[in-house]
Structure formats: structure tokens, C-alpha cells
N, CA, C and O atoms as a MOPAC input file, in Angstrom:
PM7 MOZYME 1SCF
protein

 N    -30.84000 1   -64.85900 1  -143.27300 1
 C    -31.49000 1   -63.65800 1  -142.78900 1
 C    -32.51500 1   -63.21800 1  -143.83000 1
 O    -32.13000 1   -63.16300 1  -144.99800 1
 N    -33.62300 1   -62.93800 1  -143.57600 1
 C    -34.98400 1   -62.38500 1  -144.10600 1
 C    -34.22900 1   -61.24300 1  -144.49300 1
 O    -33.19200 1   -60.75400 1  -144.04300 1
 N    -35.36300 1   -60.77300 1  -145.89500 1
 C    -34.91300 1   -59.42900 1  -146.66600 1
 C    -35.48400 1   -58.12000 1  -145.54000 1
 O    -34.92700 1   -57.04800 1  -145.30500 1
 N    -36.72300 1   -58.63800 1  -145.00400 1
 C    -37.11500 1   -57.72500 1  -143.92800 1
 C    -36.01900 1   -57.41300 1  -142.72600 1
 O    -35.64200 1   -56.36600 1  -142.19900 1
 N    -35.79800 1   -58.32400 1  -142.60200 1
 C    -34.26000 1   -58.20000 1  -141.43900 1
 C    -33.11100 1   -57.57500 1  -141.94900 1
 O    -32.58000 1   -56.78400 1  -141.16900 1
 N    -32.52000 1   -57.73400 1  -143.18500 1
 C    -31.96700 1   -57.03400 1  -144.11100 1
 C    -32.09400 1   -55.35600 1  -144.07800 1
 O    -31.26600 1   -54.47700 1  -143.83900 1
 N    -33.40900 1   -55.32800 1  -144.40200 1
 C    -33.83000 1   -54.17600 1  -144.32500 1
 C    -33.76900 1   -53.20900 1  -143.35200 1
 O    -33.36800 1   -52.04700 1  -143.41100 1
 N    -34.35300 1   -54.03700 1  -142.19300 1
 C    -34.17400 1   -53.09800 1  -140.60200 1
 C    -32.86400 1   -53.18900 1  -140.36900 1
 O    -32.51700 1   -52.04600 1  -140.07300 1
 N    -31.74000 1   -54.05200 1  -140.32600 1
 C    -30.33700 1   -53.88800 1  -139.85500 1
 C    -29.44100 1   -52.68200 1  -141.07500 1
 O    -28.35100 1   -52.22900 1  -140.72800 1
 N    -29.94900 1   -52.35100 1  -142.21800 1
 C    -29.46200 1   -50.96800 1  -143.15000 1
 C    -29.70300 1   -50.25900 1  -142.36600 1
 O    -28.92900 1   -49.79100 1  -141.53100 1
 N    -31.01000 1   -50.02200 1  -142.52100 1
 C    -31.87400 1   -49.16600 1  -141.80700 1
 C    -31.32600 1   -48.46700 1  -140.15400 1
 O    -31.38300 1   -47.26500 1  -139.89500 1
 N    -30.99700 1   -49.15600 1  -139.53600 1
 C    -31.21100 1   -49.40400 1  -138.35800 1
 C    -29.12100 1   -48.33300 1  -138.04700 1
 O    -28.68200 1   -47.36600 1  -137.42300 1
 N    -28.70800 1   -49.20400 1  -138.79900 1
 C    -27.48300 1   -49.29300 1  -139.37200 1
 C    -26.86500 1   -47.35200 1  -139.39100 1
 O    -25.97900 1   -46.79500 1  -138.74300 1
 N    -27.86800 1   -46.81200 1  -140.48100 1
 C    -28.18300 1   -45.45800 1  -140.80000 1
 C    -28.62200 1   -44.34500 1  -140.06500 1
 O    -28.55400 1   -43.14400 1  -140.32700 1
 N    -29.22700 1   -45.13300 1  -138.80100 1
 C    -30.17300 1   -44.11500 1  -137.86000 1
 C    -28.87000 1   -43.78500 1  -137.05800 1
 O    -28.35900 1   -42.67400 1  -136.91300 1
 N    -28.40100 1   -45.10600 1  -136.52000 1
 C    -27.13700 1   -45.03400 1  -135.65500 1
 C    -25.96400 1   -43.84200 1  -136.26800 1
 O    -25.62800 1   -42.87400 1  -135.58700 1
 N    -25.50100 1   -44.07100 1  -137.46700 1
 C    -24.94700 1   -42.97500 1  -138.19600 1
 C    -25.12500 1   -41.74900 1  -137.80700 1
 O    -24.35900 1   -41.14400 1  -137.05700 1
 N    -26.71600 1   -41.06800 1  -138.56600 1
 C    -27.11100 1   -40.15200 1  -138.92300 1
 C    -26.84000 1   -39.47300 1  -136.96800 1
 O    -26.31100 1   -38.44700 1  -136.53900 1
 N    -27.42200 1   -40.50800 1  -136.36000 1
 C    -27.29900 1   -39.84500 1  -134.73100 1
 C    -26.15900 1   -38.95200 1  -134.00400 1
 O    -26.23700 1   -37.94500 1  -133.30100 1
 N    -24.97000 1   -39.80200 1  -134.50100 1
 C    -23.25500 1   -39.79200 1  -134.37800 1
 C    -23.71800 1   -38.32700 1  -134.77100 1
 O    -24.24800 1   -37.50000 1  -134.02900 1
 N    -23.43700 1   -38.21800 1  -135.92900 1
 C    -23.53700 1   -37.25400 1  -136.78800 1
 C    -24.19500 1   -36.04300 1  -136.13700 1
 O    -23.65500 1   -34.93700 1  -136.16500 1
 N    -25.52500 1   -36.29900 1  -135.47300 1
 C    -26.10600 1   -34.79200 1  -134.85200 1
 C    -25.33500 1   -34.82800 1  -133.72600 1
 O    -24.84000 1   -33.74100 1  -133.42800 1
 N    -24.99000 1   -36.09600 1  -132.74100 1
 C    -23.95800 1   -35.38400 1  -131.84400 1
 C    -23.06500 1   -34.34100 1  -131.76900 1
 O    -22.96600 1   -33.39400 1  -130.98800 1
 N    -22.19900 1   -34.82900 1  -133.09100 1
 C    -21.07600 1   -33.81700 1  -133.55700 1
 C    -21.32800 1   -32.50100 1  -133.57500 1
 O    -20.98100 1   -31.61400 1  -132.79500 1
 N    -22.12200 1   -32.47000 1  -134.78400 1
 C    -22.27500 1   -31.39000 1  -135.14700 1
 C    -22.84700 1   -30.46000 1  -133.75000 1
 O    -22.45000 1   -29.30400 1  -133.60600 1
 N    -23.96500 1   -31.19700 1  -132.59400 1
 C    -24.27100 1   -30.71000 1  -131.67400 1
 C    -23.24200 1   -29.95900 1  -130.37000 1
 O    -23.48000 1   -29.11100 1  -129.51100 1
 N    -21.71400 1   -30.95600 1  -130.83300 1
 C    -21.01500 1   -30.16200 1  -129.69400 1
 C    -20.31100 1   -28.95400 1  -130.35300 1
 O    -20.17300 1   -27.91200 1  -129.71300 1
 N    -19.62800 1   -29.13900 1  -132.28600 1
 C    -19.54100 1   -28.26600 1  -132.64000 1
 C    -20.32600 1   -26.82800 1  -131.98300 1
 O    -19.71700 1   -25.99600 1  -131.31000 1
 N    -21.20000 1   -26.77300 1  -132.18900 1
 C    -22.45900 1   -25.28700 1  -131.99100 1
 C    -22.14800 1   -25.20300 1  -130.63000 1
 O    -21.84300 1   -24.06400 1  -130.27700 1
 N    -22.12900 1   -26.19600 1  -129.61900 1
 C    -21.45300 1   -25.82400 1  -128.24900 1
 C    -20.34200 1   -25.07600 1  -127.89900 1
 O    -20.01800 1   -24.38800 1  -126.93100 1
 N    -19.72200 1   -25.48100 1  -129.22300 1
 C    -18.09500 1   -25.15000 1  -128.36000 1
 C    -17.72800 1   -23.65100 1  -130.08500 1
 O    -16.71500 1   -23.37900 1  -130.72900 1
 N    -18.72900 1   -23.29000 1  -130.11700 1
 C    -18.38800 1   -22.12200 1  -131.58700 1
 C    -17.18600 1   -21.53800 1  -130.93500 1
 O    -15.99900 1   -21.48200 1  -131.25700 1
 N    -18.00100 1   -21.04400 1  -129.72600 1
 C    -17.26600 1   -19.97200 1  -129.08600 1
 C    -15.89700 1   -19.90100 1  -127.87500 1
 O    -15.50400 1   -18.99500 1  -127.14000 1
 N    -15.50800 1   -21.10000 1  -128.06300 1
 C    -14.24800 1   -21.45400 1  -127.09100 1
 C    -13.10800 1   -21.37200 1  -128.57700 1
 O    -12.95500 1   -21.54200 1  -129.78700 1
 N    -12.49000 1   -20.92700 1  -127.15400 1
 C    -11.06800 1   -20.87700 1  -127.96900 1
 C    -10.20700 1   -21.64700 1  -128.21000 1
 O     -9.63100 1   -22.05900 1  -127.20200 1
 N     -9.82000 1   -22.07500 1  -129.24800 1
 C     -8.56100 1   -22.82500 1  -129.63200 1
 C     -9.60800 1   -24.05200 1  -130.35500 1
 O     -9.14800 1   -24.95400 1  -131.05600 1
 N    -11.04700 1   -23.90200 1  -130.05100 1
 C    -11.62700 1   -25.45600 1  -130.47700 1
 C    -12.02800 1   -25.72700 1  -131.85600 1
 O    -12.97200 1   -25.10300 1  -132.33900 1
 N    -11.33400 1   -26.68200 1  -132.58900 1
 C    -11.36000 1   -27.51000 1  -134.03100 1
 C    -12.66800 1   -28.37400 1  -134.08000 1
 O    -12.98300 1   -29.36000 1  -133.41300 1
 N    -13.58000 1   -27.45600 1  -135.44100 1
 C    -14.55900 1   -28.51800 1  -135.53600 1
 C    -14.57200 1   -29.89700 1  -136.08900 1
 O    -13.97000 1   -30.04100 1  -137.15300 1
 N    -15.08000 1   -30.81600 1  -135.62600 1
 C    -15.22200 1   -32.39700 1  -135.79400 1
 C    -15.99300 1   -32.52400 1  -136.88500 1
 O    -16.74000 1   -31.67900 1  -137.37800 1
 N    -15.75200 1   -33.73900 1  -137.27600 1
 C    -16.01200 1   -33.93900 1  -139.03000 1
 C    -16.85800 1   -35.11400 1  -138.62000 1
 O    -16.93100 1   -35.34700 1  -137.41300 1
 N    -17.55200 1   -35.93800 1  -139.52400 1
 C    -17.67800 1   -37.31800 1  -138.79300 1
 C    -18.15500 1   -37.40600 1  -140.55100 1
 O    -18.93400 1   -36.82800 1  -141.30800 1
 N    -17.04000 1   -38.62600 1  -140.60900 1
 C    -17.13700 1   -39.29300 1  -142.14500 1
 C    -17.81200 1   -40.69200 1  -142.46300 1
 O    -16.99700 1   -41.55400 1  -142.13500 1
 N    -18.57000 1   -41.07500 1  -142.79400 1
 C    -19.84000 1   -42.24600 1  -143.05000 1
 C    -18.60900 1   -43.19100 1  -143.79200 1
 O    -17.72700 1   -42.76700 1  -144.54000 1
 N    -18.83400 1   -44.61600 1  -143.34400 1
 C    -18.25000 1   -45.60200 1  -144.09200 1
 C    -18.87600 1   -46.84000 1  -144.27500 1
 O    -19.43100 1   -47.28100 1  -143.26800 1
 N    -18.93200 1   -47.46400 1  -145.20800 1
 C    -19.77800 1   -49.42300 1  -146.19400 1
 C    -19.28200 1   -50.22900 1  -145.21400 1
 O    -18.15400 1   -50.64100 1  -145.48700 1
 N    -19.61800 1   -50.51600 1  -144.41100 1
 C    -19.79100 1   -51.85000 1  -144.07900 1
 C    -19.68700 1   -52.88500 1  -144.03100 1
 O    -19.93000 1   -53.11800 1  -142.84700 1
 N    -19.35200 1   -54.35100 1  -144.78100 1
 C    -20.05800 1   -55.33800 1  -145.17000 1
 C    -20.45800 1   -56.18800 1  -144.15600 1
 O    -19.58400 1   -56.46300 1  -143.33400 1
 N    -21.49600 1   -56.64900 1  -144.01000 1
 C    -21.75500 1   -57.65000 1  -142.72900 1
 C    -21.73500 1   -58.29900 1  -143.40000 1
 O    -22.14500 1   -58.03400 1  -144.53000 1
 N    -21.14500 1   -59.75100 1  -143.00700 1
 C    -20.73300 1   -60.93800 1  -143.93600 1
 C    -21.84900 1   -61.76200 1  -143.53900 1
 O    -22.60300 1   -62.22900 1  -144.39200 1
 N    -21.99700 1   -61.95500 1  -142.41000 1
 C    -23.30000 1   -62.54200 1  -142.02800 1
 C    -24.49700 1   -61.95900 1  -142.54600 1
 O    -24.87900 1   -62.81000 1  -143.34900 1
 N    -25.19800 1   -61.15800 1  -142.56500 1
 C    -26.26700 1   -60.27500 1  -143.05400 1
 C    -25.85800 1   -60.59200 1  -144.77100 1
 O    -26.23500 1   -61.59600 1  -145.37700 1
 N    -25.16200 1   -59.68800 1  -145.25300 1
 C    -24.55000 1   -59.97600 1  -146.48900 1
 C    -25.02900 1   -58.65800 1  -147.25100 1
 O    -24.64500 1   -58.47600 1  -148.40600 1
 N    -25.71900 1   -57.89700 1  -146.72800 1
 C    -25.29600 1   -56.72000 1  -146.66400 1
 C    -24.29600 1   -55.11500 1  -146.80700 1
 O    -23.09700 1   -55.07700 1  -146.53000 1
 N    -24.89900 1   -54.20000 1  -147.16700 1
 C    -23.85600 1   -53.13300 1  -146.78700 1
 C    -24.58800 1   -52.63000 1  -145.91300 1
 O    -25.80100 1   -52.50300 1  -146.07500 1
 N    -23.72500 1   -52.13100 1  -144.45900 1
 C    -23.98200 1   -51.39000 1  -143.36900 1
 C    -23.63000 1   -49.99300 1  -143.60300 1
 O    -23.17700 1   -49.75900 1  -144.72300 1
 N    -23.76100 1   -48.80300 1  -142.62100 1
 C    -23.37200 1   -47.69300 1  -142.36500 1
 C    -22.72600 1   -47.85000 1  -141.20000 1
 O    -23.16000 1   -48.24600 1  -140.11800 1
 N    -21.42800 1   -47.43400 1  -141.58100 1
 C    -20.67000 1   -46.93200 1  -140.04700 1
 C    -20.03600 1   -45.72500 1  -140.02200 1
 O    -19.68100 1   -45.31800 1  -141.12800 1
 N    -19.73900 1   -44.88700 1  -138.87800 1
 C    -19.60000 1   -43.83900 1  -139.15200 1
 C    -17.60200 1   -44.37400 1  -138.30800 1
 O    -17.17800 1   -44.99300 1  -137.33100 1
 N    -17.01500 1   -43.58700 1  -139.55200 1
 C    -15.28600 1   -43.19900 1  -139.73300 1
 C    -15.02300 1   -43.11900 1  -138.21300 1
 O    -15.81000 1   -43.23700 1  -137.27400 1
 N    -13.69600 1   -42.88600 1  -138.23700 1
 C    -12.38200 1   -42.36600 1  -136.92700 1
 C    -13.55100 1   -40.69300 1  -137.22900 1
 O    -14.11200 1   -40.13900 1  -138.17500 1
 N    -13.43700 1   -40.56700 1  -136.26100 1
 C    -14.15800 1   -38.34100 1  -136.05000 1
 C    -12.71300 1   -37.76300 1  -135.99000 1
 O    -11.73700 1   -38.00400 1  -135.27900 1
 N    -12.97200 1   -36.86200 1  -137.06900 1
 C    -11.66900 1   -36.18200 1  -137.04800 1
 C    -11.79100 1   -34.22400 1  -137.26400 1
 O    -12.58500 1   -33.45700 1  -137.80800 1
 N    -10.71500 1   -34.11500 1  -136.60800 1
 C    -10.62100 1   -32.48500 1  -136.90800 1
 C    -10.22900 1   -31.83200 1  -137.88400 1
 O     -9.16800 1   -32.15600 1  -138.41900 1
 N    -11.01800 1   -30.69500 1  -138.39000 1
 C    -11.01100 1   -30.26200 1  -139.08400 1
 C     -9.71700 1   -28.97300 1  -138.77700 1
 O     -9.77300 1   -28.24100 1  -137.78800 1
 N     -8.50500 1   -28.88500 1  -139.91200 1
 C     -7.45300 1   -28.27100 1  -139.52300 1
 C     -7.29800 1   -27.00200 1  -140.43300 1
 O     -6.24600 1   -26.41500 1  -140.68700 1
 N     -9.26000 1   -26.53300 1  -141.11300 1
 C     -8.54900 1   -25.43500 1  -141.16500 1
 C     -8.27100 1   -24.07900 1  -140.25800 1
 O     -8.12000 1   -24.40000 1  -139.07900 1
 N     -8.17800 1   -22.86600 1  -140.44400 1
 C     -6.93800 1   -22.08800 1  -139.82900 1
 C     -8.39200 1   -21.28900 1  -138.55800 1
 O     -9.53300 1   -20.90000 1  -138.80600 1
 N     -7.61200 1   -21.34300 1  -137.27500 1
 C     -8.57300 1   -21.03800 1  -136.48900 1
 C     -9.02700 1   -19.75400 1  -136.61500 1
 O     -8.11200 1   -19.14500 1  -137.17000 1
 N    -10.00000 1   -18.95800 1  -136.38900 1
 C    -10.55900 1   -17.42600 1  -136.19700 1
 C     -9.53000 1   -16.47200 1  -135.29200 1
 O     -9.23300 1   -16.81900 1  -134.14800 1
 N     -9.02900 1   -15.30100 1  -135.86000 1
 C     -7.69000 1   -14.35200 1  -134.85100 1
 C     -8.99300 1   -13.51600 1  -135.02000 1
 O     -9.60200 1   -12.95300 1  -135.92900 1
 N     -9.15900 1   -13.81400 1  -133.09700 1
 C    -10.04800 1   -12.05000 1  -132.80100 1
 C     -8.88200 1   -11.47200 1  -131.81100 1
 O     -7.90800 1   -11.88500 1  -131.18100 1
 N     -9.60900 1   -10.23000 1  -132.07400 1
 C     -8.81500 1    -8.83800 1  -131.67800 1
 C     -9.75300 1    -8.91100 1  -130.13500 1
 O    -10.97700 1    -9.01100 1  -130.22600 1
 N     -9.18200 1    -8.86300 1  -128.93600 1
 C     -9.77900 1    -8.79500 1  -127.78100 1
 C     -8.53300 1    -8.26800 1  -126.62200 1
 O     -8.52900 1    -8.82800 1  -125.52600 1
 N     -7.79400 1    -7.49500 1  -126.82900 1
 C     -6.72200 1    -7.22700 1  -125.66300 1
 C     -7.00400 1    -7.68400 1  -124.25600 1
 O     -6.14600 1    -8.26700 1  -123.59200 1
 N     -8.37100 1    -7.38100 1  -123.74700 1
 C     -8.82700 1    -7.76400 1  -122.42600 1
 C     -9.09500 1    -8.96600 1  -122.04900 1
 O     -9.55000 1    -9.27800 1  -120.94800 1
 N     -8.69400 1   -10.05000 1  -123.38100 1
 C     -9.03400 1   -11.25100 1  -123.00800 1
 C     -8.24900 1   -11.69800 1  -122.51000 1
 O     -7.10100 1   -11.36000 1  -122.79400 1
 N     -8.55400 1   -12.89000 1  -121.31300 1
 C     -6.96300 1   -13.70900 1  -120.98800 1
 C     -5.76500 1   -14.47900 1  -121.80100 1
 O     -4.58700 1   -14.73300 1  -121.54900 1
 N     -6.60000 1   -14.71100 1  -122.83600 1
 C     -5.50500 1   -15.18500 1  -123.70800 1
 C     -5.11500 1   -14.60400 1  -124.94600 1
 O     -4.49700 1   -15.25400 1  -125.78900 1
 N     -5.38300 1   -13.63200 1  -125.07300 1
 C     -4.41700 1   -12.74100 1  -125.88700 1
 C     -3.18300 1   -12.19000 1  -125.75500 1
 O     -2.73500 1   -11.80000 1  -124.67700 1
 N     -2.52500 1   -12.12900 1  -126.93800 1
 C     -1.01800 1   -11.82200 1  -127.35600 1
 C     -0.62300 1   -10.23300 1  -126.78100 1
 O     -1.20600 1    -9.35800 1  -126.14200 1
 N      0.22400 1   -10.35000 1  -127.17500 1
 C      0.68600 1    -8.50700 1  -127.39600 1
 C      0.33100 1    -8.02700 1  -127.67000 1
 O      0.25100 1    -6.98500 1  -127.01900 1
 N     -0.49300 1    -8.11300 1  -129.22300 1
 C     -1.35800 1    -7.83300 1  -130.36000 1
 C     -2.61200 1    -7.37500 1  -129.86000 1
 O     -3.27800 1    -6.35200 1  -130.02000 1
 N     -2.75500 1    -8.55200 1  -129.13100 1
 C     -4.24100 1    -8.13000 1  -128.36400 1
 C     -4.99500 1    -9.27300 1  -128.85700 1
 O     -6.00700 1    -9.46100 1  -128.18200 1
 N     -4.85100 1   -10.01300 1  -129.71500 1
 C     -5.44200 1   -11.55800 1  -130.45500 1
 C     -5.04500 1   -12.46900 1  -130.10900 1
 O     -3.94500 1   -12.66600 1  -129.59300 1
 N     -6.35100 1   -13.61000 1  -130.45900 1
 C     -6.33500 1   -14.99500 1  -129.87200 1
 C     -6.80400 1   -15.82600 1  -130.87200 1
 O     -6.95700 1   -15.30500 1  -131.97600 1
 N     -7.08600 1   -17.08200 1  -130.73200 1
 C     -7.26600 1   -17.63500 1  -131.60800 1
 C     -8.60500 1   -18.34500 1  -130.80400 1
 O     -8.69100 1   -18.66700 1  -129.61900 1
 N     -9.98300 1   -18.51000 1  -132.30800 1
 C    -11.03100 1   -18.58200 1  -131.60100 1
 C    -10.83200 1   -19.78400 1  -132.27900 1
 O     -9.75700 1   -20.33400 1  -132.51900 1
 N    -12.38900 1   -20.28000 1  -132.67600 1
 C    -12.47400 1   -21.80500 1  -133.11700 1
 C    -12.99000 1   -21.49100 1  -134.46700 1
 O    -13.66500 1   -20.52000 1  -134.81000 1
 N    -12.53800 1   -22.51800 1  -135.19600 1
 C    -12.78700 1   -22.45700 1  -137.13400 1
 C    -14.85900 1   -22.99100 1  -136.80700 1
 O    -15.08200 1   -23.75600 1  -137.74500 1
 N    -15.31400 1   -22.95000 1  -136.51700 1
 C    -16.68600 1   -23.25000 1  -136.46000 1
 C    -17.48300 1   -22.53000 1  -137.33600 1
 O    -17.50700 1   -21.31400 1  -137.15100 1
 N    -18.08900 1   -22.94900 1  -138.17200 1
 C    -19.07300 1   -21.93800 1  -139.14500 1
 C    -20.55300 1   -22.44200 1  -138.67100 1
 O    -21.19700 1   -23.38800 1  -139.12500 1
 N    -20.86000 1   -21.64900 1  -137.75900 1
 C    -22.56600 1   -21.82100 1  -137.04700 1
 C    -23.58300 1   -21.97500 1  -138.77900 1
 O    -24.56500 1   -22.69400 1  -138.59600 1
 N    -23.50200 1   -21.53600 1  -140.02500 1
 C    -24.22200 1   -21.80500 1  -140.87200 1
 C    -23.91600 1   -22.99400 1  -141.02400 1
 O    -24.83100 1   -23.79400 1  -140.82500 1
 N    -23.04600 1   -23.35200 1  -141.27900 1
 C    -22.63600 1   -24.52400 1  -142.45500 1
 C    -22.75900 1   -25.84500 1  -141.20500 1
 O    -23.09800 1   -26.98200 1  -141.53100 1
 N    -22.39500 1   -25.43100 1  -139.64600 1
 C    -23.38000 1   -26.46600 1  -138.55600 1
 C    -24.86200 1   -26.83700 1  -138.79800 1
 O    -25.47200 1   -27.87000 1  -139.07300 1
 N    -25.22700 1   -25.31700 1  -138.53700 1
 C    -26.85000 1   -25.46900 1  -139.14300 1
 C    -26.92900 1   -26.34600 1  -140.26300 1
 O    -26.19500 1   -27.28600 1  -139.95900 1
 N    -27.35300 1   -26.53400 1  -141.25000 1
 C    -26.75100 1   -26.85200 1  -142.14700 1
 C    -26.61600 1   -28.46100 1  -142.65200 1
 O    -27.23300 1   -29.06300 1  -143.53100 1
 N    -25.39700 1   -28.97000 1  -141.59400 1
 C    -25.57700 1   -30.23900 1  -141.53200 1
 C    -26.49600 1   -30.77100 1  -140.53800 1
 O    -26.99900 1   -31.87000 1  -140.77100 1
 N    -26.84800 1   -30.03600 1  -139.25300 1
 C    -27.64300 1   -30.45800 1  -138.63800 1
 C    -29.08800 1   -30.85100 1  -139.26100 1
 O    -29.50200 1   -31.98100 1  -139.00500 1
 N    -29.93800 1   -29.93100 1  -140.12000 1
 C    -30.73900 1   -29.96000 1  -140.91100 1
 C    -30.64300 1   -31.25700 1  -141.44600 1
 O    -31.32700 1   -32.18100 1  -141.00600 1
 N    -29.78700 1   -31.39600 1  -142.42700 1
 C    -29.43900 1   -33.06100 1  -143.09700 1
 C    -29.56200 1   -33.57100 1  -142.52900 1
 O    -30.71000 1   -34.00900 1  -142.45700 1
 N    -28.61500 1   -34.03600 1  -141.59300 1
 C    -28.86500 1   -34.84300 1  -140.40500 1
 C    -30.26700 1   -35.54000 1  -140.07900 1
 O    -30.81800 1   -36.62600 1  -140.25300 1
 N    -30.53600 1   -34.25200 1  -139.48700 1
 C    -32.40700 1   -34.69800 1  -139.19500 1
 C    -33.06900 1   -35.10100 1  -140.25900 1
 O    -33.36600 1   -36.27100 1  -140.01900 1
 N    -33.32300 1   -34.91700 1  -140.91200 1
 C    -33.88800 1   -35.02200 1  -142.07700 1
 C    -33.50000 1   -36.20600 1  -142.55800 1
 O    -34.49100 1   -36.79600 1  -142.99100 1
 N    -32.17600 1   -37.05000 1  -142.72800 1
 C    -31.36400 1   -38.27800 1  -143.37700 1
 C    -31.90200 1   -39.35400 1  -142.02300 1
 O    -32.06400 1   -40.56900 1  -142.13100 1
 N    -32.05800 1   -38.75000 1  -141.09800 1
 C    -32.38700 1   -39.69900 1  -139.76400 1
 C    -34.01200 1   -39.79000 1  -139.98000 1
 O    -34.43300 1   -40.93100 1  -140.17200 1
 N    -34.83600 1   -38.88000 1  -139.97300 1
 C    -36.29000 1   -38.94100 1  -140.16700 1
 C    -36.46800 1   -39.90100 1  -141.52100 1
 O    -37.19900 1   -40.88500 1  -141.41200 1
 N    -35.91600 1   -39.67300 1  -142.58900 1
 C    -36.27200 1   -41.08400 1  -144.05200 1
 C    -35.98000 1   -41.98400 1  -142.97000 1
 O    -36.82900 1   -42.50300 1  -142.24600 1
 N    -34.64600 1   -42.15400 1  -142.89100 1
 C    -34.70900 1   -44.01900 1  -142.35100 1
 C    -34.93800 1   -44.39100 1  -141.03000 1
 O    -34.59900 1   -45.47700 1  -140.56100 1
 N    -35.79900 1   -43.05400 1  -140.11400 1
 C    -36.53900 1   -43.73500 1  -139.26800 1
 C    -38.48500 1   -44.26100 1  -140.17600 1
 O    -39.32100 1   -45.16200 1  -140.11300 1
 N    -38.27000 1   -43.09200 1  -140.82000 1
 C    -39.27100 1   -44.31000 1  -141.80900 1
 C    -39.35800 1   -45.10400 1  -142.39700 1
 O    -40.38400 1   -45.78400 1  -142.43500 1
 N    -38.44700 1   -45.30600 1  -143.00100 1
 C    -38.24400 1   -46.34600 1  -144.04800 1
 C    -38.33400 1   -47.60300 1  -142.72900 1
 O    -38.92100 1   -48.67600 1  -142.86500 1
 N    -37.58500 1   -47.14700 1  -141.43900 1
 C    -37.41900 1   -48.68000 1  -140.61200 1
 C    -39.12900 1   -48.89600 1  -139.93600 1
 O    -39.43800 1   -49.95500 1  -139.38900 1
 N    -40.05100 1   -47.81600 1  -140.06800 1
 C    -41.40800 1   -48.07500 1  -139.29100 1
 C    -42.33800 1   -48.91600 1  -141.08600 1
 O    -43.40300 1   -49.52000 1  -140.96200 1
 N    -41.96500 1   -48.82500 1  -141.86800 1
 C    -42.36000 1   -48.79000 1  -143.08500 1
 C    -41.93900 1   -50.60300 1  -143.35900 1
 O    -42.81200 1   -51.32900 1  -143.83500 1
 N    -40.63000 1   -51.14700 1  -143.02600 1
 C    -40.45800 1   -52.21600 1  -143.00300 1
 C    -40.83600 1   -52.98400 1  -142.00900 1
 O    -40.89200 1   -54.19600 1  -142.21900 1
 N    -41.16300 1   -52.48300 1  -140.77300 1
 C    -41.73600 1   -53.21900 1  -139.89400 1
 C    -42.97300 1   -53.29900 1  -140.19100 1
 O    -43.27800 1   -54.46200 1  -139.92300 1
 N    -44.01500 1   -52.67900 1  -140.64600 1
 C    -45.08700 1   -52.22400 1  -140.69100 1
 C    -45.52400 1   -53.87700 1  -141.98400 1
 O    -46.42000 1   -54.71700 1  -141.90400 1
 N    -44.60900 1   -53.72800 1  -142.82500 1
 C    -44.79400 1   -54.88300 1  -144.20300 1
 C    -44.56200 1   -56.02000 1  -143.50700 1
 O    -45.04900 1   -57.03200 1  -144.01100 1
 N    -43.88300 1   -56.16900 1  -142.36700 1
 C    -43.40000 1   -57.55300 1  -141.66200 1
 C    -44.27600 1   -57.92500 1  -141.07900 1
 O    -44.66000 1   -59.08200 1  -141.25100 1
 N    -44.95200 1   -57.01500 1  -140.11400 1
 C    -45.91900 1   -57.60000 1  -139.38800 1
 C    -47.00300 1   -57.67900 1  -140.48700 1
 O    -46.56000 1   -58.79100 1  -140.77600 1
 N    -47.94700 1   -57.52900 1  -141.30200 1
 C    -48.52600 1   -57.51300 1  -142.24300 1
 C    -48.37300 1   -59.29000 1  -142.45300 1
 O    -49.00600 1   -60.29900 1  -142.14300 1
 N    -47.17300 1   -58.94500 1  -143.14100 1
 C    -46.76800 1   -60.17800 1  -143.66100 1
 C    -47.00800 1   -61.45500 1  -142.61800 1
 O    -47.69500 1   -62.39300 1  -143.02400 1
 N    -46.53100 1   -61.49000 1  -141.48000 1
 C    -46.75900 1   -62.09400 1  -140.28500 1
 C    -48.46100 1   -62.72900 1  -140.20700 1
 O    -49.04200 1   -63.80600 1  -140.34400 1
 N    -48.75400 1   -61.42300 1  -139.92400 1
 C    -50.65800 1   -61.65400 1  -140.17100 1
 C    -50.96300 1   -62.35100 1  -141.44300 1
 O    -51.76800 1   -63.23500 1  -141.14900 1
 N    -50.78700 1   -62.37400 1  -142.33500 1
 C    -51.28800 1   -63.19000 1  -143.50700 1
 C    -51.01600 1   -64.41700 1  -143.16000 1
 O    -51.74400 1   -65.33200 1  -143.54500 1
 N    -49.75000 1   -64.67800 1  -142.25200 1
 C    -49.39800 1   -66.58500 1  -142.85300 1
 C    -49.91500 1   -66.96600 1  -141.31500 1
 O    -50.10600 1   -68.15500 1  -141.06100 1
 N    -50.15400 1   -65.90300 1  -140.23500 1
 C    -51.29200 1   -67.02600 1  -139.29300 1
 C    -52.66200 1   -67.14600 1  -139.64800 1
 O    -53.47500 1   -67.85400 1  -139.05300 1
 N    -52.92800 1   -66.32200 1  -140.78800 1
 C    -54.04600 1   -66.65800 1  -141.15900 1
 C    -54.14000 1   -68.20100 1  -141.74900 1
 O    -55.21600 1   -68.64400 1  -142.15100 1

């Protein structure tokens, strides 16, 4: 495998990641406001393509985050206690924001970096039909 091929399958590798990743975080911000709902984590993991020879990006098992859910005070809600509280969702809309930002941003480099290696390939291409 070409270092250029190398390059686009990291690359390529990372976008797929970084994507996962805005999903998540995208249903997180969906679901702030439901009750009982645990935000999703999504943990990045190495790879090795043995063939390539390479390190890849793959993104982990998605897992929930168990810390302690939000107790609002709402008596009129349907699912409140005696108390009058329920349990909302641990979601922190900043710290979503946040990663979403990264996200985009970690996806925008290595959608360049992958127009940047194509860009040297074909280049390269053109020189040797010359």
C-alpha cells in the first residue's frame, strides 16, 4: 500500500470517528430534556490494520454516562413522586456544545488533511504521465 493510501485510509479512518462522535453528541442535545435519559460517551480507539500497517481510528462500545440524573421539582408532571420530583437527564448542553465544536473542527483538519493528500496524489500522478 502507497504512503498516499496510507494516508487517506488514517485520514479517512478519523472523519468516520469524528462523525460517530457528532452523532452522539447530536442526540445527546436532543434528548437534554427527556427524562430518565443518560448521556452517551463515545470513546476513540488504535486500530492496527495489519494489511495497511497502519494505525486506524475506531470509535469504542458508546457508553453511558452514570453520573447522577437531574431531581426537578415539577408536582404537575406525570412522573413525579410524592415529593413532586423526577428525575431529568445528566446532560450538560455546555459541555455538548463543547464537544460538538471539537468535533467539527477535529472532522474539518482531517477532512483537509484527506483533500490535501489527494491533491499531492494526483499531482504526483500528473508528473509520471508526463
Amino acid at each position: 500500500m502507497s504512503e498516499f493510501s496510507k494516508s487517506l485510509s488514517v485520514t479517512a479512518s478519523a472523519l468516520r470517528a469524528q462523525a460517530a462522535r457528532l452523532r452522539h453528541v447530536s442526540e445527546n442535545i436532543s434528548n437534554a430534556d427527556t427524562p430518565g435519559y443518560r448521556r452517551k460517551v463515545v470513546p476513540f480507539e488504535v486500530n492496527r490494520a495489519e494489511n495497511a500497517g497502519v494505525d486506524m481510528v475506531k470509535v469504542g462500545r458508546v457508553n453511558l454516562d452514570r453520573s447522577e440524573l437531574n431531581e426537578i421539582y415539577d408536582p404537575a408532571h406525570p412522573l413525579a413522586n410524592e415529593a413532586g420530583n423526577f428525575k431529568g437527564s445528566n446532560v450538560d448542553l455546555m459541555i455538548e456544545i463543547a464537544d460538538a465544536r471539537e468535533a467539527q473542527r477535529s472532522y474539518e483538519a482531517n477532512l483537509k488533511m484527506f483533500e490535501q493528500v489527494r491533491q499531492m496524489s494526483s499531482s504526483l500522478m500528473d508528473l509520471l504521465r508526463k
